[in-house]
TILUM-279798 format. One record per residue (C-alpha): x, y, z. Coordinates in Angstrom, 3 decimals. Example, Ala and Ser with C-alpha at 12.3 -4.5 7.8 and 13.67 -1.06 7.14 Angstrom:
2
         x         y         z
    12.300    -4.500     7.800
    13.670    -1.060     7.140
This chain:
283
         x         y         z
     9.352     3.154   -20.713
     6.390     5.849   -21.162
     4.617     5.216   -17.692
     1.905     7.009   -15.949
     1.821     6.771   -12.244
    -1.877     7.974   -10.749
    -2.211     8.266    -7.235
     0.592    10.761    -5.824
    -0.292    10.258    -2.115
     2.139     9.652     0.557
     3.690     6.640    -1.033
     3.147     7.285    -4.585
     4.898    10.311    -4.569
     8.441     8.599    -4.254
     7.473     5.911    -5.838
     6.913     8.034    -8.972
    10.078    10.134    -8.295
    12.102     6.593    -8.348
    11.259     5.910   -11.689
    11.460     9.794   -12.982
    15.363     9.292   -11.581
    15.304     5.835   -13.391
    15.191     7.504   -16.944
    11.569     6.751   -17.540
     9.065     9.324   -18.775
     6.514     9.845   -16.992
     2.676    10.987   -17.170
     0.684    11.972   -14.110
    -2.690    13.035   -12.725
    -3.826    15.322    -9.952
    -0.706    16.938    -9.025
    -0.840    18.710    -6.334
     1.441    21.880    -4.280
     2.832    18.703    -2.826
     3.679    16.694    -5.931
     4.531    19.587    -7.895
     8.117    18.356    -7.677
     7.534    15.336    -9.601
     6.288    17.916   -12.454
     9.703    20.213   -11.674
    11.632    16.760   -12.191
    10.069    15.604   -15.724
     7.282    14.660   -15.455
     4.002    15.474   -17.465
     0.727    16.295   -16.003
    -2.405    15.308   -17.478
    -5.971    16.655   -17.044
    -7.381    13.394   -16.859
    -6.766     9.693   -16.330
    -7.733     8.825   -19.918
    -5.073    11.268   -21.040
    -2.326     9.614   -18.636
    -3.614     6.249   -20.681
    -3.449     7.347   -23.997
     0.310     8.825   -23.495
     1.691     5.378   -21.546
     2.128     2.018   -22.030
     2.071     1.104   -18.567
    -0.487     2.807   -16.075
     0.648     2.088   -12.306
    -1.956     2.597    -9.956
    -1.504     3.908    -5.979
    -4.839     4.247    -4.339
    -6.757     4.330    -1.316
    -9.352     1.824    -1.838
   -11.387    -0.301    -4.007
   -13.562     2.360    -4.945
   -10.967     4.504    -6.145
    -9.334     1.709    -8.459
   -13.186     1.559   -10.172
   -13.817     4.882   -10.627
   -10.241     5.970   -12.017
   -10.018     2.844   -14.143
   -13.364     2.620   -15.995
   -15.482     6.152   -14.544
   -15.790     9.326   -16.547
   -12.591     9.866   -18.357
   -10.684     7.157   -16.703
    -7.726     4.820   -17.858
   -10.057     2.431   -19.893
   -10.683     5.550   -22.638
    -7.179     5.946   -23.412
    -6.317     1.929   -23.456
    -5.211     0.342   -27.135
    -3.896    -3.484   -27.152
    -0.601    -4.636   -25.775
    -1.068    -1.741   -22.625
    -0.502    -2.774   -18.841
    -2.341    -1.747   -15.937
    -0.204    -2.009   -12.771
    -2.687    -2.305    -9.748
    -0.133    -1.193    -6.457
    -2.893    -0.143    -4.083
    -4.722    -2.179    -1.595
    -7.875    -3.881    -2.626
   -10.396    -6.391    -2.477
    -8.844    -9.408    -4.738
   -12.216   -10.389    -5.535
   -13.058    -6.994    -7.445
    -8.831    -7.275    -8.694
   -10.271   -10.448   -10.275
   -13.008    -8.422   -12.084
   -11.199    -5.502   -13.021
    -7.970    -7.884   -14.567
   -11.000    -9.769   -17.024
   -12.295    -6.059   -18.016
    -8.822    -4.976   -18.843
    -8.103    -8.073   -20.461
   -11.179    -7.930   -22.602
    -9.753    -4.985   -24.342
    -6.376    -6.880   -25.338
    -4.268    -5.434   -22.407
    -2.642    -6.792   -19.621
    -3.015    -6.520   -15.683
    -1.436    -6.943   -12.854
    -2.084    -6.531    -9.043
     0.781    -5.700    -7.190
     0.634    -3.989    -3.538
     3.462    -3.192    -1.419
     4.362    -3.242     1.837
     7.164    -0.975     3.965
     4.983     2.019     4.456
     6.637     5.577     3.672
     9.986     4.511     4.697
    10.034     1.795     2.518
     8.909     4.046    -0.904
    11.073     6.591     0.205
    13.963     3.663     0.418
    12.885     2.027    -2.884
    13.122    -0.819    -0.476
     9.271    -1.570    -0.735
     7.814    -5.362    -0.725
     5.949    -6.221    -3.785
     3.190    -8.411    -3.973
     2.637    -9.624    -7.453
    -0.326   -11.244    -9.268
    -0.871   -12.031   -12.411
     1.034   -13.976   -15.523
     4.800   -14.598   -15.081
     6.038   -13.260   -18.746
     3.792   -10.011   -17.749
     5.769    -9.897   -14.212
     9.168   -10.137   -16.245
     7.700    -7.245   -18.176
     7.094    -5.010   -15.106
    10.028    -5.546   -13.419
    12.274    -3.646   -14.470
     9.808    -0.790   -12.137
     9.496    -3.040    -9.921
    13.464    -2.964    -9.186
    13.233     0.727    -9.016
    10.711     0.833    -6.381
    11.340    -2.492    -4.176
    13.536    -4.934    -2.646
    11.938    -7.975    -2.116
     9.764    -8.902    -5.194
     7.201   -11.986    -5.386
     5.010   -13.251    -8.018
     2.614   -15.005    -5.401
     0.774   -16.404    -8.504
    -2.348   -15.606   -10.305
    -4.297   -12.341   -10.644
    -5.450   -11.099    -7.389
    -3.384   -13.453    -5.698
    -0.878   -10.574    -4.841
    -4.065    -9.156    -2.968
    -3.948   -11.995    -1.109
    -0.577   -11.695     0.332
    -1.225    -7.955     1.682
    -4.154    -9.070     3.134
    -2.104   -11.333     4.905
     0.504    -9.005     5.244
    -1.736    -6.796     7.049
    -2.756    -9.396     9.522
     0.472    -9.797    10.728
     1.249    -6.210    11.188
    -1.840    -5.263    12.702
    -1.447    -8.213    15.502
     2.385    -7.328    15.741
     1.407    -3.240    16.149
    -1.209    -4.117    18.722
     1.152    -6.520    20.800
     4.311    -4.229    20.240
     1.765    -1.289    21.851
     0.542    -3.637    24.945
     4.041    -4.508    26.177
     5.343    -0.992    25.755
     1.850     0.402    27.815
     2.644    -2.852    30.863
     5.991    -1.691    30.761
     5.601     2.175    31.131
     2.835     1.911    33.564
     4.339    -0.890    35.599
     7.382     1.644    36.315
     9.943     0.856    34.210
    11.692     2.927    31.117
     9.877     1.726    27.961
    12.722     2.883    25.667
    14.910     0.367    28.077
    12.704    -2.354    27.678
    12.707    -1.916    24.270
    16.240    -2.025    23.687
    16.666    -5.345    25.388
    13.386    -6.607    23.934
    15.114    -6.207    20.233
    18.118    -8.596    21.198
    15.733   -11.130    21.996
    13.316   -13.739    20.316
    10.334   -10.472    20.624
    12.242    -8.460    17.914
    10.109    -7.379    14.844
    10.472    -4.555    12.913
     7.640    -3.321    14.328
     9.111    -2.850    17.516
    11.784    -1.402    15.981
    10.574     1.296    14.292
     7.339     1.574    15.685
     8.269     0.693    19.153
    10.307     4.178    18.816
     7.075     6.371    18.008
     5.078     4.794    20.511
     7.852     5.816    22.943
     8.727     9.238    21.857
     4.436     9.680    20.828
     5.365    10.642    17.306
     2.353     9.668    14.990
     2.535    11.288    11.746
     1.816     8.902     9.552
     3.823     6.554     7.390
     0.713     4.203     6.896
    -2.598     6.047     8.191
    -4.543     4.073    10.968
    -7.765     4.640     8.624
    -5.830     2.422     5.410
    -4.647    -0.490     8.103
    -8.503    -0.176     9.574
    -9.651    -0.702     5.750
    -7.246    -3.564     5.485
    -8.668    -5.342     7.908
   -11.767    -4.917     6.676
   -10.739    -6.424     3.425
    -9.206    -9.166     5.923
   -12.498    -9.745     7.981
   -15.013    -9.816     4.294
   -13.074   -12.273     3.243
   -12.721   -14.472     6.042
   -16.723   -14.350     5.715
   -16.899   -15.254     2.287
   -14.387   -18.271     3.615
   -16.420   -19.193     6.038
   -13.079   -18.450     8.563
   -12.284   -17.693    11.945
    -9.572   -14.555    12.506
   -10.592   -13.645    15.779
    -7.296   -11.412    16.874
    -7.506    -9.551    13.777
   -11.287    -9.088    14.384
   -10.203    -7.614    17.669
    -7.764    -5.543    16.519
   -10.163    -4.093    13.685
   -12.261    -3.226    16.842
    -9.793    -1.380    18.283
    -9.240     0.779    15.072
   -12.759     1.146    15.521
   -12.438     3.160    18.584
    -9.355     5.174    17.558
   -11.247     6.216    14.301
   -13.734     7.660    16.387
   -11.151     9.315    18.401
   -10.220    10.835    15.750
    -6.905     9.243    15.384
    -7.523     8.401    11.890
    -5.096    10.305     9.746
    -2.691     9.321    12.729
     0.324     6.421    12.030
    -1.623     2.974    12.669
     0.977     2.940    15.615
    -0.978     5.194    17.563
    -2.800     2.040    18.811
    -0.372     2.970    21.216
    -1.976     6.302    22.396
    -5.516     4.545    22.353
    -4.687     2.198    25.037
């Protein structure tokens, strides 16, 4: 397929290099020193997001927030300029599924097609092309998509309807964050208490505590390595996306509100272009 990829951050960069080495041709925007590879390997650069558009018939998108989505998709020069009929916008950043909603019916409007698809599995996971995919939208656009999806991910699930994949990473997000923060308590207990975290740890993953936090986590809390696979600052917007909601809902998520506290503090800290495991160093 002719695909352009926008949004060559820490995860879209192998993302985009999966489907470059998947025979696909491929138009980017805003490459960078560090993306330049992507360029080196195929790929075409474009001067702006329209341009990306015009050249593709399926725009994947891998942004930092909500924001971003708007202004690269209908802004000055964005994707909407270039769209004709029959295109597909591929949403795989994290965003509100309320505005997914309203951006799908814009996209729509034109006679194209949308879907909202974020992943989970951090850096590891898009270097791994072993990334969870959270799918929204119509089921004979998913069969269309997934051929890329099956270059960049593992464990693929049409949840449902349009910003319904949202909803999952929202969720998703929940989960981690609680499972990051309580991974980071019982390593803390167990190194001040005396004993040899990495120890614990070991015999904490043959038991019923195992995660995959813990496991790969668990082993950059203990050896207090924090660059960042997912940056505390996206997992404290997450939440924030998790706690709106739950307002909207008129629901109660009070350990993730607690845990969005504590991101709080290690934003101002200054922790947060650190790994969202450095929860860790804050307590």
């Amino acid at each position: 397929m002719k695909v352009g990829f926008i949004g060559l951050g820490v995860m879209g960069r192998p993302m985009a290099q999966h489907l470059i080495e998947a025979g696909h041709d491929l138009y980017v925007h805003r490459v960078k020193p560090v993306s330049s590879h992507l360029v080196e390997s195929g790929a075409v650069a474009c001067d702006t997001a329209a341009e990306v558009a015009k050249s593709a018939e399926v725009i994947i998108l891998m942004l930092p927030d909500t924001p971003d989505v708007e202004t690269v998709l209908f802004g000055q020069d964005g994707v909407q300029q270039g769209l004709s009929s029959g295109k597909l916008i591929i949403d795989m950043s994290s965003i509100s599924p309320l505005a997914t909603r309203d951006f799908a019916a814009r996209v729509e409007a034109l006679g194209c097609d949308y879907l909202d698809a974020p992943v989970s599995g951090g850096e590891v996971g898009a270097k791994a092309a072993s990334l969870t995919i959270m799918v929204g939208g119509k089921t004979e656009v998913f069969e269309r998509a997934r051929p890329l999806f099956e270059r960049m991910g593992k464990n693929i699930t049409l949840i449902g309807g349009v910003g319904d994949g949202q909803i999952a990473k929202v969720a998703n997000q929940i989960v981690v964050a609680l499972n990051i923060q309580a991974v980071s308590e019982a390593l803390r207990f167990a190194q001040k208490a005396g004993a040899d975290p990495a120890i614990v740890r070991k015999a904490l993953m043959g038991g019923f505590a195992a995660s995959r936090v813990l496991e790969v986590h668990g082993e950059r809390m203990i050896k207090g390595t924090f660059e960042p696979g997912f940056r505390m600052r996206l997992h404290h917007k997450d939440l924030s996306l998790a706690m709106e909601s739950a307002r909207l809902l008129e629901l109660m998520l009070p350990n993730a509100a607690l845990v969005q506290q504590l991101m709080n503090s290690a934003l101002a800290k200054g922790f947060g272009d650190k790994d969202h495991s450095a929860l860790f160093e804050l307590l």
